[in-house]
N, C-alpha and C positions, 0 to 999 in steps of 0.2 A: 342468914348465912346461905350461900349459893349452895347445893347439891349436887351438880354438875362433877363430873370426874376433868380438872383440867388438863392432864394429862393425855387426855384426845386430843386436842388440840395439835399436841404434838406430830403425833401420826394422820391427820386431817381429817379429823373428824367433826371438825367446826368451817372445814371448807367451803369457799365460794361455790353456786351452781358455774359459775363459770368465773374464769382469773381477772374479766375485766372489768366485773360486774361487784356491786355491794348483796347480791342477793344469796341468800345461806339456805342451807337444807341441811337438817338434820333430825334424827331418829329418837324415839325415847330413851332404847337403849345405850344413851348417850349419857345419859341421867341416873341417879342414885334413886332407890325407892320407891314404893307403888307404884302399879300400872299410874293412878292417876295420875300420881305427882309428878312421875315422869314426864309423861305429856303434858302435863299443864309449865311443867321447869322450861321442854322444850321450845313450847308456845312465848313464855316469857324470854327464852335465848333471843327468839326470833323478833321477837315483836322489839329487844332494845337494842338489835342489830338494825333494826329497821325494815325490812323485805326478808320473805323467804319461806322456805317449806317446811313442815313438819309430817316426816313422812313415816306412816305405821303397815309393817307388813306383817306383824306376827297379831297374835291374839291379846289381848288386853282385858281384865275385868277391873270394873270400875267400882267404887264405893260413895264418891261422889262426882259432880259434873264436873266435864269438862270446860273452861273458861276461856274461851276464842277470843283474840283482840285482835285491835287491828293492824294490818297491814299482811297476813299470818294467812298461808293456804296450810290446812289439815288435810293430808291425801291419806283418806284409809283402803288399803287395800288387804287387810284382811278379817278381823273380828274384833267388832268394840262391845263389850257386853255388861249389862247393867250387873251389879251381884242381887240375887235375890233378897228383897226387904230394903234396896236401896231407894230413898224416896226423895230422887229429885230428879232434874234433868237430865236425858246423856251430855248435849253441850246447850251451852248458852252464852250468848254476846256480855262480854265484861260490862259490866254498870257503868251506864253513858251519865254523865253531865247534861243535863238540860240545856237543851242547843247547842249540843258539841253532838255529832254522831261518832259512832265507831264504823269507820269506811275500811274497805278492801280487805274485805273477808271472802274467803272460799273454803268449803268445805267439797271434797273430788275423792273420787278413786271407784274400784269395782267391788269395795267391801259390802262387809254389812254393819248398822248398829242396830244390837239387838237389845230388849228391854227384856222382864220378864214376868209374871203372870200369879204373883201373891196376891192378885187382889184388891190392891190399894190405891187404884186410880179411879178409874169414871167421871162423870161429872161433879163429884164430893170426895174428891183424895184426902185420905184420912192423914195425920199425921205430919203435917207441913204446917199447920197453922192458918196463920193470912196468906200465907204463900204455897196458895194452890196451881200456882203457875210450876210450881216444879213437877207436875202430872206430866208436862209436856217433855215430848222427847229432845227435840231440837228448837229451842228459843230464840229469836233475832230480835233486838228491841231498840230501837232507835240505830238502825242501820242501814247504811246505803253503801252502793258498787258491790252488792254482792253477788254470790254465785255458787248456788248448789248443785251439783253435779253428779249422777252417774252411779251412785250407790242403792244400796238395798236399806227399807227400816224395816224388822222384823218385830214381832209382837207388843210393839211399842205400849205403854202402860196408859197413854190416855193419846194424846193431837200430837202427830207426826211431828208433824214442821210448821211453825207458829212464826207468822211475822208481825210485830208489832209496831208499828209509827216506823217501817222503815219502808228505804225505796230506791229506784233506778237498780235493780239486780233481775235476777231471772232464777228460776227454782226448773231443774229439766232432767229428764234421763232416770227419773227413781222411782223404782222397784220396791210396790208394801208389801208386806206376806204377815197377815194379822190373823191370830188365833179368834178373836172373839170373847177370851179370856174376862174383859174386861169393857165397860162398855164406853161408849164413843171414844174409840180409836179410827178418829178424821185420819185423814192423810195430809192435806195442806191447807191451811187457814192463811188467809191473807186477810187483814182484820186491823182494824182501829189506827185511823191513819197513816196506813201506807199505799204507798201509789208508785206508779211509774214499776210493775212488777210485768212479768213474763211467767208464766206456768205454763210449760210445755212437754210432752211427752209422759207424763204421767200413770202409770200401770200397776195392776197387782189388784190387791184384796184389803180391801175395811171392813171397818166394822160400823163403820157410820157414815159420812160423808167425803166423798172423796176429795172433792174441793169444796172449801167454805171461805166465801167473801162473805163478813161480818164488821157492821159496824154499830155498838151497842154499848147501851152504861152498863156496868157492871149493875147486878142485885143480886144481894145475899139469896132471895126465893127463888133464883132464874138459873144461873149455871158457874158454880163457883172457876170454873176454869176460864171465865171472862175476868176474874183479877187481871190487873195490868202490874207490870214489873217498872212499867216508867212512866211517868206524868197521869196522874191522874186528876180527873173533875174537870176534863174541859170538854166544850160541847161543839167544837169547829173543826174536829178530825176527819175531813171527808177522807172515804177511801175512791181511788177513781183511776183512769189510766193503768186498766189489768188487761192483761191477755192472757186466755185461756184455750190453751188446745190440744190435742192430741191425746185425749181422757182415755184410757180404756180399764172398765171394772171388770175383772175375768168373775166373778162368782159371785152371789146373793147372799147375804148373810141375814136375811130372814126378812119380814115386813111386817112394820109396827101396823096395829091394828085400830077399829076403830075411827079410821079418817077414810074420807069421800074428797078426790078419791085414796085409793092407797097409795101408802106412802113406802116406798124403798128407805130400810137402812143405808143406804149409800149414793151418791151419785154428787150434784152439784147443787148450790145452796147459795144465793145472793139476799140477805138480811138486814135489813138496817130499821132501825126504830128512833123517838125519842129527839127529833129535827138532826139526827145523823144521817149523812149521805152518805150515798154508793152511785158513781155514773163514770161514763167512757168505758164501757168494759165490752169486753170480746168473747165470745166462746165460740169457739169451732173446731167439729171435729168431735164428738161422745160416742162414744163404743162402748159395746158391753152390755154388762149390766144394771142400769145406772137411770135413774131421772134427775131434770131439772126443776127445782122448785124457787120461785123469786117470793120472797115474802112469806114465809110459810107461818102462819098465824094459830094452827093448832095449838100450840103451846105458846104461853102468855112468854115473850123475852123483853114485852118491852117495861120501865118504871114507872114511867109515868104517860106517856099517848102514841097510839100508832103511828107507824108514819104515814104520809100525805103522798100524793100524785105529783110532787114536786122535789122527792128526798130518792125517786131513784128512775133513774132518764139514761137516755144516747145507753141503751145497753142493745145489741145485735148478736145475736144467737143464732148458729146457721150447721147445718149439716150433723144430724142430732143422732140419724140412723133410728135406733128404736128407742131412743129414751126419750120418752113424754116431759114436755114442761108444763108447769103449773103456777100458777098465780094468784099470790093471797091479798095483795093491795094492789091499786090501781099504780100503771107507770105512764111514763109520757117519752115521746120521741123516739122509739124502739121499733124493732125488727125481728120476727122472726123466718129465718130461709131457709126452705129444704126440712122442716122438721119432723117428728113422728107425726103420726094423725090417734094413733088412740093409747089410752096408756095399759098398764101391767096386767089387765084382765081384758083387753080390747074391747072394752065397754064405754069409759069416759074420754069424751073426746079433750086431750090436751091443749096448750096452747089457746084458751080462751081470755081474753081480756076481763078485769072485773068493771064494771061500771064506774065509770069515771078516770079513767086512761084516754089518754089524748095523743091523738098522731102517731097512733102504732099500726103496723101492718103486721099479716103474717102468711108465709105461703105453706101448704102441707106440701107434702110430697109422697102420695100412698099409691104404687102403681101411676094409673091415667090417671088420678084424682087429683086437682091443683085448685087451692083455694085461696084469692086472696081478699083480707077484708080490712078495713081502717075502722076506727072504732072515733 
């Protein structure tokens, strides 16, 4: 049974963005019952009108996630807010069809969504079952032509903004402000087969990584928030064609201890194991407070064998400012330009190849100090 009040309609509430056009915009308050439902009623208006906006200017508290499909912009411009004890996502991409994507999503505006801080995320979200993917704030899972835009994520309960097997979009313009409440609160994941992505302008505070390019099998001993939401058990998911830039981490939120050298909670993170790839990727442009780590092997993520000198290549990393890179497996065909020369304690000098990397160079950039070397 529709929820919808039809008698909007009447007075234009179901109006075209313009007369000549099939494209609709409309508000929850259009709708009968919960914040969520409403939003989710409006999204479903939209998505079987075909095009158009779902536009939120007031405050909203949610009890469950929101359900984005496609063809559907979500412009928040003021408060979407998890209720406390709610455990799942704020949104996520409606359940795709294996080899059907859900195309022409945007998520805009100068709001914020905020999670909030019981507890019940981290790496092992209690209370979801096998569906630890609902930790994540914002979920994209087999989707392409998207487009994130312009908003604030606050205390989010575990990974900001997770893209899953999707591609050809761009993630730009968003502002974290994370308590620490809880632990790894990433900012943007770009992970397990997606590609053709753009990450640009990036800002604010984590609690753990600020970008992570990840491609990895899930293991129950490893990090239950690598559950996938779509296809699982195949092993040809390269992730590749990312661009990365405009990072800036305003604040530290501490340093895990223990590793040589140390390791920042936060900064940029390129990972793949297990004959999964990562290549073509771009990073330029880190500010802040922030390192970069390719392969970081402290911590066991992969099932069954590391990866090789051949699982992560053509990656160019350039103008890093102070944030040291670090390298836990060998790569091949890379670059580094303009980089830090020492890292967090200006002791270890960053950017060293490990043995067995092929055809990389890397310049420092310390004062008069310019080094280059091929390995």
């Amino acid at each position: 049974m529709k929820l919808y009040n039809p008698n909007l309609q009447l007075i234009g509430g179901f109006a075209p963005e313009d007369v000549n056009s099939h494209i609709f915009s409309v508000t929850p308050e259009q709708f009968i019952g919960t914040d969520t439902s409403k939003i989710n009623q409006a999204i479903s208006f939209i998505n079987t009108k075909g095009y158009g906006s779902v536009v939120c200017n007031g405050s909203y508290l949610l009890d469950t996630a929101i359900i984005i499909k496609k063809n559907v912009t979500l412009v928040n411009n003021g408060l979407i807010k998890m209720k406390v004890g709610m455990k799942d996502n704020i949104i996520r991409s409606e359940p795709a069809t294996v080899g059907v994507p859900i195309s022409n999503i945007q998520i805009l505006g100068n709001g914020t969504f905020q999670g909030h801080s019981d507890g019940w995320g981290s790496d092992t979200p209690s209370g979801v079952g096998t569906e630890a993917w609902r930790g994540i704030a914002i979920l994209l899972a087999n989707c392409t032509n998207f487009k994130l835009n312009g908003f604030k994520l606050k205390n989010t309960p575990a990974w900001g903004i997770c893209l899953e097997q999707s591609r050809f979009g761009s993630i730009k313009d968003i502002d974290f402000e994370n308590d620490g409440s809880t632990a790894n609160q990433d900012g943007v994941n770009v992970r397990h087969g997606s590609h053709h992505v753009v990450v640009d302008n990036i800002s604010g505070v984590t609690n753990d990584d600020m970008i992570a390019l990840t491609n990895l099998l899930f293991g129950n001993n490893i990090n239950l928030l690598g559950q996938t939401i779509y296809e699982t058990g195949k092993s040809n998911f390269d992730v590749h064609d990312v661009i990365v830039r405009n990072i800036n981490r305003y604040v530290s939120s501490g340093v895990i201890g223990a590793f040589t050298p140390p390791v920042k909670k936060g900064g940029i993170t390129i990972l793949c194991h297990d004959g999964l790839k990562i290549y073509n990727v771009t990073v330029d442009g880190v500010h802040g407070d922030a390192q970069i780590y390719i392969q970081f092997t402290q911590i066991q993520y992969w099932v069954n064998a590391q990866a090789t000198v051949n699982d992560v290549y053509n990656i160019r990393i350039c103008n890093t400012n102070d944030a040291p890179i670090y390298f836990g497996r060998p790569i091949k065909n890379s670059s580094l330009i303009n980089i830090a020369r020492k890292d967090i304690t200006a002791t270890y000098d960053s950017g060293l190849f490990p043995v067995g990397s092929l055809n990389v160079t890397r310049k420092y950039n310390d004062g008069n100090f310019e080094f280059f070397a091929t390995v």
